[in-house]
C-alpha positions as CSV (number, residue, x, y, z in Angstrom):
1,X,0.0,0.0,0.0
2,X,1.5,3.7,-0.8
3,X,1.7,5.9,2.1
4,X,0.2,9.0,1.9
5,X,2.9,12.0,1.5
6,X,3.2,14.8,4.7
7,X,1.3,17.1,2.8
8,X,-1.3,15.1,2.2
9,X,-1.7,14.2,5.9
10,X,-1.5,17.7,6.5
11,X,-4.3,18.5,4.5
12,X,-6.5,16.2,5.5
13,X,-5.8,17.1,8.5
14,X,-6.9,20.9,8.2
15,X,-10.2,19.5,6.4
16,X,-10.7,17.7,9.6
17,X,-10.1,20.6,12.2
18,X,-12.4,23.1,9.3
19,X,-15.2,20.5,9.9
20,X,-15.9,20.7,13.5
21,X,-18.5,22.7,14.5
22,X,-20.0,22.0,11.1
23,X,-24.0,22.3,10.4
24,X,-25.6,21.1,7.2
25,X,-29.2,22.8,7.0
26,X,-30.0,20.6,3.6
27,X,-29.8,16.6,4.2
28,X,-32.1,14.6,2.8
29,X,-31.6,11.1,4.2
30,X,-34.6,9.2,4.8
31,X,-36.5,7.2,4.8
32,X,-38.6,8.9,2.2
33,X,-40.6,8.3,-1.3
34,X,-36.8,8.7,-3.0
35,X,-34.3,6.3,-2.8
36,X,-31.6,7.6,-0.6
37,X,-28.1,6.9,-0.2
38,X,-28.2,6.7,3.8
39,X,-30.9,7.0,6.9
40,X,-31.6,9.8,9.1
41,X,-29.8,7.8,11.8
42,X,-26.9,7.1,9.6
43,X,-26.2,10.8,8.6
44,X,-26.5,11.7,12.2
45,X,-23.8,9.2,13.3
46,X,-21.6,9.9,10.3
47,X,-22.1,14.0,10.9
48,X,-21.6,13.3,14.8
49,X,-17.9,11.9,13.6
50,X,-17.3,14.4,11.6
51,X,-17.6,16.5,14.7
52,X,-21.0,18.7,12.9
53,X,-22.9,20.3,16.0
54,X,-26.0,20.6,13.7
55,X,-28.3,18.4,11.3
56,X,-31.6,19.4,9.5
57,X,-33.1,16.5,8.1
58,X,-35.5,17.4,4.9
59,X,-38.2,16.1,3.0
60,X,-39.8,17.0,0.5
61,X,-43.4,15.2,1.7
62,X,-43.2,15.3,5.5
63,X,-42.2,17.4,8.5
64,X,-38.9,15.5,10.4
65,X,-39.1,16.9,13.6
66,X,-40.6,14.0,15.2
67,X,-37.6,11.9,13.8
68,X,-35.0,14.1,14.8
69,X,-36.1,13.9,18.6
70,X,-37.0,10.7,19.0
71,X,-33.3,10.0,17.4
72,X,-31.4,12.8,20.1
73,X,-33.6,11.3,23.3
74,X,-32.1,7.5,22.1
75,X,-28.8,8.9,21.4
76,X,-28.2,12.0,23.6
77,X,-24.0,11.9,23.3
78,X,-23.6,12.5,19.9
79,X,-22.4,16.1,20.3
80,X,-25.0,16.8,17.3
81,X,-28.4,18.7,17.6
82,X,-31.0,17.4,15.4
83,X,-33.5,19.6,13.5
84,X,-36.3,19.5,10.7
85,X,-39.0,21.6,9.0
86,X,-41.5,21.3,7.0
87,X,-41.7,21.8,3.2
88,X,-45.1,23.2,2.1
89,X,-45.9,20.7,-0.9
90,X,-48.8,19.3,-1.6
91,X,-48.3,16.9,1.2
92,X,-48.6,19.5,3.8
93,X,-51.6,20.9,2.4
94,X,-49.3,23.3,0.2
95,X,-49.1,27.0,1.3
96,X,-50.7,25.5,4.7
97,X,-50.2,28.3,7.8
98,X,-51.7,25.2,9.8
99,X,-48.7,23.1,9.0
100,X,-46.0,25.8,9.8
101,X,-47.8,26.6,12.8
102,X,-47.4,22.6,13.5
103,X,-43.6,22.6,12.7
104,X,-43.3,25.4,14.9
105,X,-44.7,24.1,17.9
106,X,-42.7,21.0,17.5
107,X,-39.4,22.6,17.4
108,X,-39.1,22.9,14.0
109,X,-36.1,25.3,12.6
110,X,-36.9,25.6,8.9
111,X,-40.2,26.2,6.3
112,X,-39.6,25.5,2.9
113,X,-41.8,27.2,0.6
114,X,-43.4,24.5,-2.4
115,X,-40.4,22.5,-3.6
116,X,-41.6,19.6,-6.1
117,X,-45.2,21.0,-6.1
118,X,-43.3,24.5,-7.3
119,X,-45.0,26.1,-10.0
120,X,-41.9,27.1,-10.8
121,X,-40.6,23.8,-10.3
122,X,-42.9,22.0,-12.8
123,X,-42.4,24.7,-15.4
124,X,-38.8,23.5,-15.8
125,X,-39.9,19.3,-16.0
126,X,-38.5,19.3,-19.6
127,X,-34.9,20.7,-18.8
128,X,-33.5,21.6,-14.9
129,X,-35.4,19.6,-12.9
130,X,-36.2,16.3,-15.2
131,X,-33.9,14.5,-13.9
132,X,-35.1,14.8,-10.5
133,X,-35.9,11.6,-8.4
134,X,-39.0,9.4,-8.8
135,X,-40.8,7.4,-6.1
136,X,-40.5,3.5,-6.8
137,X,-44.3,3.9,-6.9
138,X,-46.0,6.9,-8.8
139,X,-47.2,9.8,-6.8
140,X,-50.0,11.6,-8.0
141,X,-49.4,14.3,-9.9
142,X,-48.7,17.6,-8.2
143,X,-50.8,20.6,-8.4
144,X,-48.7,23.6,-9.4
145,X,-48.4,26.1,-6.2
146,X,-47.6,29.8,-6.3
147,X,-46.6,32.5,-3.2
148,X,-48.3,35.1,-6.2
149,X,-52.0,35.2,-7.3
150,X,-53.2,36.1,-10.9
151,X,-52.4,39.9,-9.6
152,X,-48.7,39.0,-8.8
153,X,-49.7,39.8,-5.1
154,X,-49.0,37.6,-2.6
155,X,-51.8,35.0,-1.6
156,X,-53.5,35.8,1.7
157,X,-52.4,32.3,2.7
158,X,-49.0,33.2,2.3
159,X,-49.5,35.9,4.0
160,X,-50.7,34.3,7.1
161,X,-47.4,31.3,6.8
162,X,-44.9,34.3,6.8
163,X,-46.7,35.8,10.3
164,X,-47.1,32.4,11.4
165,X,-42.6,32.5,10.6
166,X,-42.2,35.3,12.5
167,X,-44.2,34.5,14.8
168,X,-41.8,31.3,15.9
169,X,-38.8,33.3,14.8
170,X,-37.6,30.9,12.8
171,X,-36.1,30.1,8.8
172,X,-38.0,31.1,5.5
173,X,-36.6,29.2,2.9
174,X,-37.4,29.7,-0.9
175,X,-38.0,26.3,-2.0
176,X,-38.1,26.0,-5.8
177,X,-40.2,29.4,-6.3
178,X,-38.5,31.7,-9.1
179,X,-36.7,34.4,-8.2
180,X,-39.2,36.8,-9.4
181,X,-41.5,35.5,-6.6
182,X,-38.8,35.7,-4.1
183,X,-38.4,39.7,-5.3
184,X,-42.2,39.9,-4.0
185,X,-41.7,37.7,-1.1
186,X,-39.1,38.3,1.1
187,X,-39.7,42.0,1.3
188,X,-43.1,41.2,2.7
189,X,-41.8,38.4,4.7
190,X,-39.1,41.3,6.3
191,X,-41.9,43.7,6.5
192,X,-44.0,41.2,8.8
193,X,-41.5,41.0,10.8
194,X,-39.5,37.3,9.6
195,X,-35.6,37.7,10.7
196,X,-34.2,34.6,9.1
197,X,-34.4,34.3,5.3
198,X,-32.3,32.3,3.2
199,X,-32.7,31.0,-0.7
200,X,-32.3,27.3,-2.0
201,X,-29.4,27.2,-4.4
202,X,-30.2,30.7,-5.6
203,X,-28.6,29.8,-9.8
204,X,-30.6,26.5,-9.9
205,X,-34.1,26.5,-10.6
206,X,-34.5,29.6,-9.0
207,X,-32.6,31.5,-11.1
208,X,-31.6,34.0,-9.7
209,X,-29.2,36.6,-11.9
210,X,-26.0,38.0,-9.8
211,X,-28.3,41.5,-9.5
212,X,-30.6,39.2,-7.9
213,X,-28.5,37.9,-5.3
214,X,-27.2,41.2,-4.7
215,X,-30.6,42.5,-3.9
216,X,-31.9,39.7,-1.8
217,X,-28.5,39.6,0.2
218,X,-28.6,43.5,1.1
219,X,-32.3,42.5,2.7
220,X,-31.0,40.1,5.3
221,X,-31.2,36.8,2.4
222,X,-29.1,34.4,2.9
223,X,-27.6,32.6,0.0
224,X,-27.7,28.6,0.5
225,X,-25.5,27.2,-1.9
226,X,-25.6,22.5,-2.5
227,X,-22.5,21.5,-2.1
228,X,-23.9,18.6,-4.7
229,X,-23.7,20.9,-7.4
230,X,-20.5,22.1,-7.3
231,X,-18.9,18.5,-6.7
232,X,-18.1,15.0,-9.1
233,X,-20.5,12.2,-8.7
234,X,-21.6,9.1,-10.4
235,X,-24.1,10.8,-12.3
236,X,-21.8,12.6,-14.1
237,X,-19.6,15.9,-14.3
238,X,-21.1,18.3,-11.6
239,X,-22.8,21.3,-12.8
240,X,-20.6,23.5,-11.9
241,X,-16.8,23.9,-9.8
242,X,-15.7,25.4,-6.8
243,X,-14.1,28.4,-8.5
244,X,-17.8,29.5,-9.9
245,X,-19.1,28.6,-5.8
246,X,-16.1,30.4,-5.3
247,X,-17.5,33.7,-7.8
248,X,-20.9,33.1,-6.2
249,X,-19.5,33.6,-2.5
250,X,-18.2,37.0,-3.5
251,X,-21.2,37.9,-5.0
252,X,-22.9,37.9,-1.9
253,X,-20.4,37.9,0.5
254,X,-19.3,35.2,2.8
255,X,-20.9,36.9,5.9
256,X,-24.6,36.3,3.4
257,X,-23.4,32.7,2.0
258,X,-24.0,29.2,3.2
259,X,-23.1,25.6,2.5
260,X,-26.2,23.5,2.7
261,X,-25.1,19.7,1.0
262,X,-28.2,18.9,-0.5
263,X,-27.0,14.8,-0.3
264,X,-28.6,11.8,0.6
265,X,-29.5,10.8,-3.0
266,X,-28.2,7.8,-4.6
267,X,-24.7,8.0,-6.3
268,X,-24.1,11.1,-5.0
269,X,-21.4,11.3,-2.2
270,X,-22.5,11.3,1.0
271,X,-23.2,14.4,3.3
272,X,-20.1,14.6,5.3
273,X,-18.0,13.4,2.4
274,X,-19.4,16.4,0.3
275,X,-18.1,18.9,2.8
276,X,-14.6,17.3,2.9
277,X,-14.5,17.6,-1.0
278,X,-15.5,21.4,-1.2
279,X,-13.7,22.1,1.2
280,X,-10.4,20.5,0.1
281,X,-11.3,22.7,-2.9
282,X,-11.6,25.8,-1.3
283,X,-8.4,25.6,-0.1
284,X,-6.7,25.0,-3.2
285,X,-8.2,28.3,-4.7
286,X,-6.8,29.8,-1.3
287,X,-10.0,31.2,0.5
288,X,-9.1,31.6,3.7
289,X,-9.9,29.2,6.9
290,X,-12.1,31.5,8.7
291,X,-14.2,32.1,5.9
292,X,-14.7,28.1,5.5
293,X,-15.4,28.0,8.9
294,X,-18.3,30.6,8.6
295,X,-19.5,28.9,5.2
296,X,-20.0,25.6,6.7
297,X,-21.0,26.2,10.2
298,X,-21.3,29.4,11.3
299,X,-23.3,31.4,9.6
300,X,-25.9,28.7,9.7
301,X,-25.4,28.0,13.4
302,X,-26.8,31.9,13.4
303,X,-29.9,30.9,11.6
304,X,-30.3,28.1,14.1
């Protein structure tokens, strides 16, 4: 067997010490519809030797916070704190202010505005999102979902979820709305009085131009970036490397940016091992370690 060289040692080393204290906002382990790569228990344990201090489990179809407790009062050592939301799909009741009130009496951290059930979302089936995951048995088909009605105002539903946010102090997230929704949005949601804001992979489905991000940014948004994206896998090439992440964290600043991995799917890398590889990648395009450090841990810990 070859040895590994010093510097080698040495950097994996530094990837190590960058990781603790870690917190992933966007795992999607399951069990859920989708095949996934690993279980909720699974990523905690793996995350927990990684030294994270934070997980949010997410689903696209069901609220996790029942999951992540159960899983912390069985296995109270692991040094990691467990946390879910709810995803307002169709499976929630879509734009539902009785299911965010829900998450946020059971301790839930995060609400993710429509994902699959997107209008947004759908309107891309032929090109960004095709290749999506299927349940092993068909769901029925999703009814398109807006924040906006016919008047490009927000619905009076929506209206209700964001005081229902702010409320429970805790994270609006853009699901797969477009960006032009989020322009409406999140200066309503600020308005109403919501502190923590932070968009999905802002250039993926969202599309969201750089002027976009710099807008959304200046209001308090927080850019999530998936590490999936920016990293190899067996599904091929990724869609993009860590010098354009790199581009996109000036864009909005690293004090505005976070690391989410957006793993858990099948021949993808898993969670823990997605933060090693961007991070290895960051540091060889010389961004400095305490910017890492607030990338993948602390600026989300703040959210938290």
């Amino acid at each position: 067997m070859t040895e590994a060289s010093p510097a080698a040692i040495d950097r994996n080393a530094e990837i190590v010490d960058l990781l603790v204290g870690a917190v992933d906002l966007h795992c999607h382990s399951g069990p859920a519809v989708f095949p996934r790569l690993l279980d909720h228990y699974e990523a905690m344990v793996e995350a927990s030797e990684a030294g994270f201090s934070a997980l949010v489990y997410k689903d696209h179809f069901y609220p996790g916070m029942a999951h992540a407790k159960l899983l912390e009062t069985l296995y109270p050592d692991t040094g990691v704190r467990l946390y879910s939301g709810v995803a307002l799909n169709n499976a929630s009741g879509g734009i539902n202010p009785h299911a965010v009130d829900h998450a946020v009496k059971l301790g839930g951290k995060i609400v993710w505005m429509p994902t699959f059930a997107a209008a947004n979302h759908i309107d891309k089936s032929a090109n960004e999102t095709k290749n999506y995951p299927k349940s092993v048995n068909p769901m029925l088909p999703p009814i398109p979902l807006s924040v906006l009605d016919e008047n490009g105002r927000l619905t009076k539903e929506t209206n209700e979820v964001l005081d229902v946010i702010a409320a429970g102090d805790i994270i609006l997230a853009s699901g797969h709305l477009s960006a032009d929704e989020l322009k409406v949005l999140y200066p309503e949601a600020k308005r109403r009085g919501v502190r923590k804001m932070m968009i999905n992979h802002p250039t993926y489905v969202i599309g969201c131009s750089d002027d976009d991000i710099r807008e959304l940014s200046r209001l308090g948004v927080y850019m999530e970036h998936s590490i999936c994206m920016f990293i190899p896998n067996e599904r091929g090439p990724s869609k993009w490397d860590a010098a354009e992440l790199r581009r996109l964290v000036d864009v909005a600043g690293v004090e505005m940016t976070i690391f989410g991995s957006d793993l858990g799917l099948v021949k993808m890398p898993r969670p823990v091992e997605g933060y090693r590889a961007i991070v290895n990648d960051l540091l060889d395009l010389q961004m400095s370690r305490s910017d890492i450090r607030r990338l993948v841990g602390t600026n989300a810990a703040g959210l938290l």
